[in-house]
C-alpha positions as CSV (number, residue, x, y, z in Angstrom):
1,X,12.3,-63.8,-50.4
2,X,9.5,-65.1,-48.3
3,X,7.1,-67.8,-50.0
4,X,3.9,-67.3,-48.3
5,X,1.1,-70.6,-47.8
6,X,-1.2,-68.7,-51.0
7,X,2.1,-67.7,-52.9
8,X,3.4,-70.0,-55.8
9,X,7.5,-70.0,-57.2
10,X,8.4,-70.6,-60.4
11,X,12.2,-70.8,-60.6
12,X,13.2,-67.6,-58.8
13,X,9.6,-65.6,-59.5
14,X,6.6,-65.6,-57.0
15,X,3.2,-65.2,-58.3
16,X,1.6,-64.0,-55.2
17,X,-2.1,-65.0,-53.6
18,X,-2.6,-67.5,-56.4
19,X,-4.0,-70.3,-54.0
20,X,-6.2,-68.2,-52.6
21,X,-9.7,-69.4,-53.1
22,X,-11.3,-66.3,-52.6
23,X,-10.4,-64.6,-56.3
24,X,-11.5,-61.1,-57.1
25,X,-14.3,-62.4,-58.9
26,X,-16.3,-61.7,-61.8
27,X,-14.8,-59.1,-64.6
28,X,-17.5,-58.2,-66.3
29,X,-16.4,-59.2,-69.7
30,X,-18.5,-62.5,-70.8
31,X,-15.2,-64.0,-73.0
32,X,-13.5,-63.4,-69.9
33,X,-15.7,-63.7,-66.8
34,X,-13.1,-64.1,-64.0
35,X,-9.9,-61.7,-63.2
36,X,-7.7,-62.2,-60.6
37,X,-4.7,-59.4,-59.0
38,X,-1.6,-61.6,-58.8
39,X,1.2,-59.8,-57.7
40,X,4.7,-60.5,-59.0
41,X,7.7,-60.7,-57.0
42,X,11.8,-61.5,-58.7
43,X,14.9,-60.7,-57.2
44,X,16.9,-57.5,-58.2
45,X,19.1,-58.1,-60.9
46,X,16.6,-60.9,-62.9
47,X,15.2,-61.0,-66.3
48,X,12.3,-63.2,-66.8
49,X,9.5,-63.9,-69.5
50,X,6.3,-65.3,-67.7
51,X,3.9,-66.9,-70.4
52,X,1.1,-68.7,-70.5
53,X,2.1,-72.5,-72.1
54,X,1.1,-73.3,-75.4
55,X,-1.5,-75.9,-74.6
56,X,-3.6,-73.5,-72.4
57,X,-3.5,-70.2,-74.4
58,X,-7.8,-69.8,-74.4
59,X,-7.9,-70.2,-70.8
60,X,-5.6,-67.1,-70.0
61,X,-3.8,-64.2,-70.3
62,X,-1.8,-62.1,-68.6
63,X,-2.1,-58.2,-68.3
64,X,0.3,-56.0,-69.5
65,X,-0.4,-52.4,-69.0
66,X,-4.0,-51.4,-70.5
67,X,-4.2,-54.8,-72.7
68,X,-3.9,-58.6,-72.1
69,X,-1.1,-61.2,-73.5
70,X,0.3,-64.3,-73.6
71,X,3.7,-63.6,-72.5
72,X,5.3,-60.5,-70.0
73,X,8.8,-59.6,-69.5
74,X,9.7,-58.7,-66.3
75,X,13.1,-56.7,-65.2
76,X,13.7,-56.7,-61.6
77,X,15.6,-53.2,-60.8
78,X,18.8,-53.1,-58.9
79,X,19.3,-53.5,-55.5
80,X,20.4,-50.2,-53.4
81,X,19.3,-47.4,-56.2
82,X,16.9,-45.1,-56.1
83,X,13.2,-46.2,-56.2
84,X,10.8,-44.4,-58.2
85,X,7.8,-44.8,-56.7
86,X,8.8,-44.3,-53.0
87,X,11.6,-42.7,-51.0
88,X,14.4,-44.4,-50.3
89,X,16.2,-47.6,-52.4
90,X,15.5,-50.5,-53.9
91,X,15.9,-54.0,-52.2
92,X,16.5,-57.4,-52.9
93,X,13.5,-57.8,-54.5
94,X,11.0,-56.2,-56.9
95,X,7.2,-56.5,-56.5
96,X,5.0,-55.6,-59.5
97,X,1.1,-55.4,-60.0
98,X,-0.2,-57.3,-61.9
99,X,-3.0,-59.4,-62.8
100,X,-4.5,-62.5,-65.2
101,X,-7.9,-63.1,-66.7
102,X,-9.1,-66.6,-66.6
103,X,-12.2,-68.0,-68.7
104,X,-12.7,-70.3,-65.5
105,X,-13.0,-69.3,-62.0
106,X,-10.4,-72.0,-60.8
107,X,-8.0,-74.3,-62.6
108,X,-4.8,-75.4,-63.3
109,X,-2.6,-73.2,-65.5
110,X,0.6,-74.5,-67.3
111,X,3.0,-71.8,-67.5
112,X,6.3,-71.4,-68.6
113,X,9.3,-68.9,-67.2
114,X,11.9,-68.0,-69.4
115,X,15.0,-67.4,-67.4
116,X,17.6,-64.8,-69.4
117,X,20.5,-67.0,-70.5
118,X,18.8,-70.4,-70.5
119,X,17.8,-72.7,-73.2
120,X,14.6,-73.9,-72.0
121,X,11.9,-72.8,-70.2
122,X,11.2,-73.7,-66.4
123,X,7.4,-75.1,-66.8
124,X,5.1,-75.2,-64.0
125,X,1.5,-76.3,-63.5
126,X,0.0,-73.1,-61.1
127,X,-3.4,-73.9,-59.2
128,X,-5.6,-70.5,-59.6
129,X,-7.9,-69.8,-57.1
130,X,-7.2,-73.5,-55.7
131,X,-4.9,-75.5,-53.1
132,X,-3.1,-77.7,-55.4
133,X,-3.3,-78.9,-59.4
């Protein structure tokens, strides 16, 4: 899997475009002003919880489907099966929408990835909308 200049890994996810400092901007919503369209990519077979840490819980949240939480499981599909939403099959890795709503235009998010079958989290401080943290 190919880690672009804007993308950022934690373990073996990519949150992609989250260095980029041109973020989508306002949201509308005055609690949370700023939303950003990160997309996810994990290689086929993985099982993964992305949260937001502890310590930062009122400066984000993650979407899941219609509603915003703290914490998303992700399940990467197989490789070679069927896809669903295209013809053909599924490669090495799966790429999911998603997206995170921030109270601040840029910062520095702690978050944690919670890697099926270990103990302990892999933590990770992810610049949002910015070059480094």
């Amino acid at each position: 899997m190919v880690v672009r200049p804007n993308d950022f890994r934690i373990g073996p996810l990519v949150l992609g475009n989250v260095r980029s400092t041109d973020g989508d901007g306002p949201s509308g919503d005055p609690e949370w002003p700023f939303g950003r369209k990160i997309p996810v990519l994990l290689p086929a077979r993985s099982r993964v919880v992305l949260a937001i840490a502890p310590e930062a819980r009122e400066s984000a949240e993650l979407q899941h489907r219609t509603t915003f939480v703290q914490a998303v499981r992700f399940t990467s599909c197989f490789e070679r099966v069927p896809a669903w939403a295209y013809n053909g099959t599924v490669g090495k890795t799966t790429f999911f929408p998603f997206g995170i709503r921030l109270r601040e235009r840029s910062l520095c998010l702690p978050m944690e990835l919670w890697i099926e079958g270990r103990a302990l989290p892999v933590r990770r401080l992810v610049p949002i909308n910015r070059r480094s943290c």
